[in-house]
N, C-alpha and C positions, 0 to 999 in steps of 0.2 A: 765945177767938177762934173764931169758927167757921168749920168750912171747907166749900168748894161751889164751884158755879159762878154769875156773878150771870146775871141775865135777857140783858142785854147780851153777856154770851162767849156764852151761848148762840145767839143771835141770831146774831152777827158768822159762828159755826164754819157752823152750818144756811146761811151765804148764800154763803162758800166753798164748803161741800159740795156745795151746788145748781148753782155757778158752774163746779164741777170736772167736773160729771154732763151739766151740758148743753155743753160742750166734748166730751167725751166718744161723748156721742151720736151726731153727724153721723159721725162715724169707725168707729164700731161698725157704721151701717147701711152704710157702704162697703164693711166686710170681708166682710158677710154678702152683699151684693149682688157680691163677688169671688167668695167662695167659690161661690155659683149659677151664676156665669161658666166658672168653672174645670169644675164639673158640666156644663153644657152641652157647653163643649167634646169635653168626656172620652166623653157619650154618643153625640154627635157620631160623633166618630172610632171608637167602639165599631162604632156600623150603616155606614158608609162603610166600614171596615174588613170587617165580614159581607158588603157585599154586592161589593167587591172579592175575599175569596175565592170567592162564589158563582160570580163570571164566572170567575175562572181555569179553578176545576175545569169549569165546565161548556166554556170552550174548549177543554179538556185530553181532555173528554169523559170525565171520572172521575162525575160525576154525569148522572142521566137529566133532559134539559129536554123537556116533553111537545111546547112549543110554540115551532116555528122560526122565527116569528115575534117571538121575547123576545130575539134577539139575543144569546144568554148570559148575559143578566138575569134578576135575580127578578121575576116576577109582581107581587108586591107581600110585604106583611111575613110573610105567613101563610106562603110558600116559604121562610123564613128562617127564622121561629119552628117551623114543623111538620117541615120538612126535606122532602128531596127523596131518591129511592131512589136509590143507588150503582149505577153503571154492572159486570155483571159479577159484581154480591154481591147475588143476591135476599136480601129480608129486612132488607138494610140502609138504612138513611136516615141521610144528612147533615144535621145541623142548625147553624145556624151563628148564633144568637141560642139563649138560653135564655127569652130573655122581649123584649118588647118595651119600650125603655129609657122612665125619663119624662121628660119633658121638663120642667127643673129651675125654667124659667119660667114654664110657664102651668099646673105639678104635674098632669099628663093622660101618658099614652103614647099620645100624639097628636102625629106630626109632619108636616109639608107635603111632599110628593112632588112629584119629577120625572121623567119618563124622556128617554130616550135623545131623542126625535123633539121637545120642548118647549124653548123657548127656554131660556138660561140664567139668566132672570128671572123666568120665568113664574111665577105665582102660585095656577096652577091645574093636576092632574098628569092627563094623556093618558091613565091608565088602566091601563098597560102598560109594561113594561120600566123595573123602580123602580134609575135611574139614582143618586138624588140624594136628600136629605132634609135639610130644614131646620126653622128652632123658628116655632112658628105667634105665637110672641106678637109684639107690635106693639112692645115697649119696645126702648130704648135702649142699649148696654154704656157701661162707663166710660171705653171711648176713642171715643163719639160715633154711632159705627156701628149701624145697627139688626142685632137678634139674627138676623131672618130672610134676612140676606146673608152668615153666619157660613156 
């Protein structure tokens, strides 16, 4: 008696297998398309968070703002990534970003600005006093919302 598999069990397992993998698929690209969400967010709140200490210290007047015109805002990313000198401590600088984060969705550390004077829609950033920051890509999250209203 010989033993094996026939042509047919082979057949049948390969068309369960296949059956089990493209089930599988749709859910795997969900998780991954989660886990980018959850990065967004996290980077998100990383520079919201930077540019939130930026204005305290600078209304505290612990950091020097050259220009009275930024309201206690950064300039833009470069005041946050380079730092700004400590009021009182020549030699020192505050930095309050180690890097500029990437943006998990369009893989760039490239994100859309706003400041203080720009609507809270606006699309396009005044130049000046970096209020706000949002993800430049055009896609959707998993509960409907586009990424660049997060």
């Amino acid at each position: 008696m010989k033993r094996g598999f026939t042509y047919l069990e082979l057949i049948v397992a390969l068309a369960l297998l296949s059956l089990l993998a493209a089930a599988a698929l749709p859910s795997s690209r969900k998780i991954v398309k989660r886990q980018k969400e959850n990065q967004l967010r996290h980077q998100l709140t990383q520079i919201r968070s930077a540019i939130d200490r930026f204005k305290r210290m600078a209304d505290a007047s612990e950091i020097q703002v050259d220009d009275l015109d930024q309201l206690g805002y950064p300039a833009d990313f470069d005041e946050l990534e380079q730092g700004v000198p400590l009021t009182g401590k020549p030699g020192q600088h505050m930095r309050f970003l180690r890097r500029i984060p990437v943006d998990p969705m369009t893989g760039e550390a490239k994100w859309g600005m706003r400041s203080v004077q720009d609507d809270f829609d606006a699309s396009n950033w005044g130049g000046e006093n970096l209020f706000d920051v949002y993800s430049l890509s055009d896609g959707r999250g998993l509960d409907g919302t586009e990424y660049a209203t997060w």
